[in-house]
C-alpha positions, 0 to 999 in steps of 0.5 A: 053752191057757195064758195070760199077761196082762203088767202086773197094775195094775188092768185086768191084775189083773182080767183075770188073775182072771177068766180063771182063773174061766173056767177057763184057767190063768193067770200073771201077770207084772209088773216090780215085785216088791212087786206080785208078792209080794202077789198072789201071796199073794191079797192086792190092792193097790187096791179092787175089789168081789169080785175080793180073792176071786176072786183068793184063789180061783184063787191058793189052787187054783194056776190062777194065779200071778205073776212078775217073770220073762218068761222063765217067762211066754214058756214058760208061756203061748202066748197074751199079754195086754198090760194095762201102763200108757199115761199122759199122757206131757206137757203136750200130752196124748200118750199114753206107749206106751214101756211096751207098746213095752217088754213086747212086745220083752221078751216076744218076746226070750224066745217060742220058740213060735207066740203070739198077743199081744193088746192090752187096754191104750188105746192112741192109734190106729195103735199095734197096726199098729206093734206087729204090724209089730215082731211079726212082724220080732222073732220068733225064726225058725221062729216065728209071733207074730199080733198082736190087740186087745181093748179093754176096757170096765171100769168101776171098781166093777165089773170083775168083772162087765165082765170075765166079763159083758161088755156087748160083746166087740171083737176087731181083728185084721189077717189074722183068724187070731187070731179063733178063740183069741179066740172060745176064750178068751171062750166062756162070754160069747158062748155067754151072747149077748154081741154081739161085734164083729170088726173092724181094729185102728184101729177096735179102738182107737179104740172105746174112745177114743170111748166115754170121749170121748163118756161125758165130753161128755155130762157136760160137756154136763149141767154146760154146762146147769147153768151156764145154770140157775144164773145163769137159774134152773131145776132141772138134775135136772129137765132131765136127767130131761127130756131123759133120757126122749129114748132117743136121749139116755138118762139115764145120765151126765147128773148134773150136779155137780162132774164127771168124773175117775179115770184113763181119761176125762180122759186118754183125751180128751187123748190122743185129741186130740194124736193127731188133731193128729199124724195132721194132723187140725186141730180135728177134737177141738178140741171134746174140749179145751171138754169138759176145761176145763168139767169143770175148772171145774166144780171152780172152781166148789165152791171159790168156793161154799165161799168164798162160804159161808164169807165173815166166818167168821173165820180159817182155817175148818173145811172137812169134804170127804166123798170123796176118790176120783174115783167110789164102790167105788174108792181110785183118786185120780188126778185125783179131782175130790173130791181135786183141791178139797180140795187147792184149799181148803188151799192157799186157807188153809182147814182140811180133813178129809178122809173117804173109806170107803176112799180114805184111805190112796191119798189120803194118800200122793198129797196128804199134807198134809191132814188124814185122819181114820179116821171121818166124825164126826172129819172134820166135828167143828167143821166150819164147812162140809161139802162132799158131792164123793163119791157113796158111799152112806154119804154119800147116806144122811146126813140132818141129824141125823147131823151136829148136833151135830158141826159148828160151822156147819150148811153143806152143799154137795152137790157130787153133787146126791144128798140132800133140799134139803128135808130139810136145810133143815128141819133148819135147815142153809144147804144148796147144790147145783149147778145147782138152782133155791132152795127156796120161801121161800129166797134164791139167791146173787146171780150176780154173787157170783163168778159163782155162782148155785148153789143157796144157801138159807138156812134 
C-alpha cells in the first residue's frame, strides 16, 4: 500500500511524516510550489516539536516525497489523503469547502485504479456524503473509488505524538469497505490498544466539530466565572481547581485568562453554527455565538487593564507584550489572542514590543506595524507595562529580577494567570491578573473603572 496525503499545510505535513515513520510510502503533493521545494529538502515551513526531524528522517531514506503533480499522486499511491484547507469563507461563519471540492475532482481526473479517499480535513457536517456521491459519478469507468473519513485530533505542540499515539481513531464510512485499509494504515496505534470508533460519515464529522465546540465552552465558561470573581471577589484558580476535582467536569481547559484562539476553535464554532442554521436548526448553536463573544472579550478586557494601569503616564507609553501565538510550541498567529491585543494597544497610540521565542517572523508578516524585538530584554526595555498573554515557559519562569532593571515602570499583567502575585509584589512590582482576588494588604480597582475588578495590587 502506497499512500498520498493531498495539501501539506500543517495537518497534511504531519500527517505525511508520520505515516512514513509507520512504514508506508508516502508523497505528498501541494499546488504551491515554494511549499514543495522546501519540504522536499526536509525543510518545515511552520513550528512543530520533533516533526523538522521526522521529516528529514523519511525525505533523506526517500519513503517520502512531494510534488505540485497530481497526475504523479494518482500513479503513485491508491490510497488518498485529503488534509487541504476549510477557512471561514464569510462574515456568517461558513466554512469554505471549494478547496476538498477542488482536490478531489483534480485527483479523480487522473485515478486510473480502485482508490480509497479518505477525508481528514474539518469539514461542516453532509460534506463526505456529497463528496462520495461525486466519487463515485467521476470515476473513470472500470474503477472504483470509496469514499471514508478520518478526522483528526491534533494538537499543536504535539502532532507528532497525536499522529502515531493517538488517543482515539474515528473512522466514517458508508458501505464499510474501507474499514480494512484504514485498520491497515493504522496497525501499530491500535495493536498498542488505541480505542477506535467505526461509525457513518455525519457522526465522523461532526466528532470533531463537537470536541472544538465544547473544548471552547468550557473555557468561556471558566472566564464567564472570572468575571463574576472580579467584580464579586474571589480567586477563579481556586474555583477551577474546585470544580476541577468533579471527574465529571475535570481540570484540564478551565484556566481562566485572555481565552482561546488559533485556527481551529474559533473557526470550528462559527462554522458549526451556520451549518446548524443551513440544516434549519434555528438557535440549536446560538449558545456557541455567547461563547465566541466571551472569549472576545476577554481581550477587551486586557486592553482596558492596560489603560487602566497606565492612566497619567504621560504620552504614548511603552507596552512590552510577552507572546505572539495563540498558544506555547507553535508560530501559528491566526486569531492569537496575544496578537489580536497588541494590535489593539497600537492602534489605541500606545508603543508595543512584541517578543514570541518563536512566533516572530509569522507575527510580523501578519501585523507589521509592531515593533519585533529578537530578545526579551529589547521588547521590555523601557517598558511602562509588560503584559504575559503567552504562556511559553521561558515567560512562566520570570520572576521580577529579571526585569528590574529593564522597564521603566514595574507593571505586570498576567493575562494567563501562571507566575507568584507574591513574589511580584515583593518584588516591588504593580502586578495584575484576571479573575483573581487582591493580595492581603493590597487594594483592588474599583469595578466601576471600565467595568474591571482584576487583580490590581499595588505593592
Amino acid at each position: 500500500m502506497r499512500i498520498s496525503v493531498i495539501g501539506t499545510g500543517y495537518l497534511g505535513a504531519t500527517h505525511a511524516a508520520c505515516l512514513a515513520e509507520m512504514g508506508f510510502e508516502v508523497i505528498g503533493m501541494d499546488t504551491d510550489p515554494a511549499k514543495v521545494a522546501a519540504l522536499a529538502e526536509g525543510r518545515l515551513p511552520f513550528h512543530e516539536p520533533a516533526l523538522p526531524e521526522l521529516l528529514r528522517k523519511h525525505v533523506q531514506s526517500g519513503r517520502l516525497r512531494f510534488t505540485t503533480s497530481m497526475a504523479e499522486t494518482a500513479a503513485f499511491a491508491n490510497v488518498h489523503f485529503l488534509a487541504v484547507g476549510t477557512p471561514q469563507a464569510s462574515e456568517d461563519g461558513t466554512a469554505d469547502v471549494s478547496q476538498i471540492d477542488g482536490a478531489l475532482r483534480a485527483l479523480l481526473a487522473h485515478v486510473d485504479q480502485d482508490a480509497l479517499v479518505i477525508g481528514k480535513s474539518t469539514v461542516p457536517v453532509g460534506t463526505a456524503r456529497r463528496l462520495a456521491s461525486m466519487a463515485k459519478k467521476l470515476a473513470r469507468p472500470g474503477t472504483t473509488v470509496e469514499l471514508a473519513w478520518n478526522p483528526e485530533f491534533l494538537r499543536e505542540g504535539y502532532a507528532v505524538k497525536d499522529t502515531l499515539a493517538p488517543d482515539r481513531l474515528v473512522f466514517g464510512t458508508d458501505s464499510g469497505t474501507g474499514l480494512p485499509i484504514l485498520r491497515n494504515v493504522y496497525a501499530t496505534a491500535l495493536a498498542a490498544g488505541t480505542p477506535l470508533v467505526e461509525t457513518d460519515f455525519e457522526t465522523a464529522e461532526l466528532v470533531k466539530v463537537a470536541a472544538n465546540a465544547f473544548l471552547a465552552t468550557k473555557i468561556s465558561f471558566i472566564n464567564a466565572f472570572a468575571e463574576i470573581t472580579e467584580v464579586a471577589g474571589g480567586d477563579i484558580t481556586t474555583l477551577a481547581d474546585a470544580i476541577g476535582m468533579d471527574e465529571r467536569i475535570g481540570r484540564r481547559f478551565l484556566n481562566a485568562g485572555v481565552g482561546f484562539g488559533g485556527g481551529c476553535l474559533p473557526k470550528d464554532i462559527r462554522a458549526l453554527q451556520a451549518r446548524t442554521r443551513e440544516l434549519g436548526l434555528g438557535n440549536t448553536m446560538d449558545f456557541l455565538a455567547s461563547v465566541d463573544a466571551l472569549n472576545l472579550r476577554r481581550r477587551d478586557k486586557v486592553v482596558e487593564l492596560v489603560e487602566l494601569a497606565l492612566t497619567g503616564s504621560g504620552a504614548r507609553p511603552q507596552v512590552a507584550i510577552l507572546g505572539a501565538s495563540f498558544k506555547p510550541e507553535s508560530d501559528d498567529v491566526r486569531d492569537s489572542p496575544a496578537l489580536d491585543v497588541a494590535a489593539r494597544l497600537h492602534e489605541r497610540g500606545f508603543a508595543v514590543s512584541v517578543f514570541d521565542p518563536i512566533a516572530r517572523h509569522s507575527a510580523a508578516q501578519r501585523r507589521p506595524e509592531l515593533d519585533y524585538p529578537e530578545t526579551i530584554e529589547g521588547a521590555v526595555a523601557g517598558a511602562d507595562a509588560v503584559v504575559l498573554l503567552t504562556e511559553w515557559r521561558q515567560f512562566r519562569e520570570l520572576v521580577p529580577g529579571d526585569l528590574d532593571a529593564l522597564v521603566r515602570r514595574r507593571n505586570i499583567i498576567d493575562g494567563r494567570n501562571v507566575l507568584d502575585a507574591a513574589q511580584w509584589l515583593d518584588g516591588g512590582w504593580n502586578f495584575w491578573q484576571l479573575g483573581r482576588k487582591p493580595a492581603d494588604g493590597c487594594a483592588a480597582v474599583p469595578a466601576a473603572a471600565a467595568g474591571l475588578d482584576a487583580l490590581a495590587v499595588r505593592a
